[in-house]
N, C-alpha and C positions, 0 to 999 in steps of 0.2 A: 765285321761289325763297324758300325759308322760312329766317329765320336764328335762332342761338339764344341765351335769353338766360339770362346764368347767375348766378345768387347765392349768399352763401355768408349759414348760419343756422345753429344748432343743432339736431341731428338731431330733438332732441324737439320743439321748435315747425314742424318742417317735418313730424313724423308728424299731429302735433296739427291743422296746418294743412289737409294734405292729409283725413284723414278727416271734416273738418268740411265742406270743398266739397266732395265725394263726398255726403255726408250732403245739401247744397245742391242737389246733381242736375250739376253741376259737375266740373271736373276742375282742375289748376295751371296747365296751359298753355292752358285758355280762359279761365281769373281774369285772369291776367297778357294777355293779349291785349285783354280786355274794358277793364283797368287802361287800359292803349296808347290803346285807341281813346276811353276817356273825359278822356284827359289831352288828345289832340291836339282834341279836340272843340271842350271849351270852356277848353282852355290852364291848368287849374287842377288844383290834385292834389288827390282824392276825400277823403282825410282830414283834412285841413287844417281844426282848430278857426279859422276868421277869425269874428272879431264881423262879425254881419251890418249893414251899412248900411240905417239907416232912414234910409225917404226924408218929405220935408216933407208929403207929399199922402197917406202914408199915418199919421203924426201927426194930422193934420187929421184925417181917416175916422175913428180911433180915440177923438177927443177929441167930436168931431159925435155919436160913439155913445153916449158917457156921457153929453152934455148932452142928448142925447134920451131917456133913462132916469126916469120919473117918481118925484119922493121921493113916498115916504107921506107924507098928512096927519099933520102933527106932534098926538101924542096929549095928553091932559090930563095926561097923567102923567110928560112929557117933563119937564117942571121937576121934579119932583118925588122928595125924596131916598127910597131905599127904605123907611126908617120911615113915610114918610107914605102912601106905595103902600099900604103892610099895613095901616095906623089905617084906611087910608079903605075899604080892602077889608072890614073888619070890623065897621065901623060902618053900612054899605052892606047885608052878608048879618044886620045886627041880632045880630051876636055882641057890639059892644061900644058905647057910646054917645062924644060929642066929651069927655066930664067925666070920662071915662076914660084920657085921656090928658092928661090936664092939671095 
């Protein structure tokens, strides 16, 4: 025996509603059913923003992934402030000589 279940909404988010599960391939009274059967499922209600529990073993996984991540060789120009990047870039292509900056 089928029983019914009934709520009260504003006409417009119930037009709104309805035409958009239509639009889904859907209909109200299979939403709502499908709602039933995923609630008694797994005992939780489908919208429910809950911060997800991370767990220890997947820290680990995550943390394993980064330390296995190779740095680049640190380059000559690591130390080195932008000024001196461009002096040496252009003294380098013979645009400027080291008496040129000094």
């Amino acid at each position: 025996m089928d029983a019914m279940v009934t709520a009260r909404m504003p006409q417009g988010k119930k037009e709104a509603g309805n035409t958009i599960l239509y639009e889904l391939g859907t209909n109200p009274s299979q939403f709502i059913n499908d709602i039933y059967d995923y609630v008694i499922t797994t005992r939780t209600l489908p919208f429910k923003n809950e911060p997800e529990t991370i767990k220890a073993v997947d820290i680990k996984k995550a943390l394993d992934f980064i330390e296995s991540i190779p740095l680049p060789a640190p380059s000559r120009f690591a130390t080195m402030t932008a000024d001196e990047i461009r002096q040496e870039r252009l003294i380098a292509r013979g645009l400027a000589t080291e008496a040129d900056f000094k």
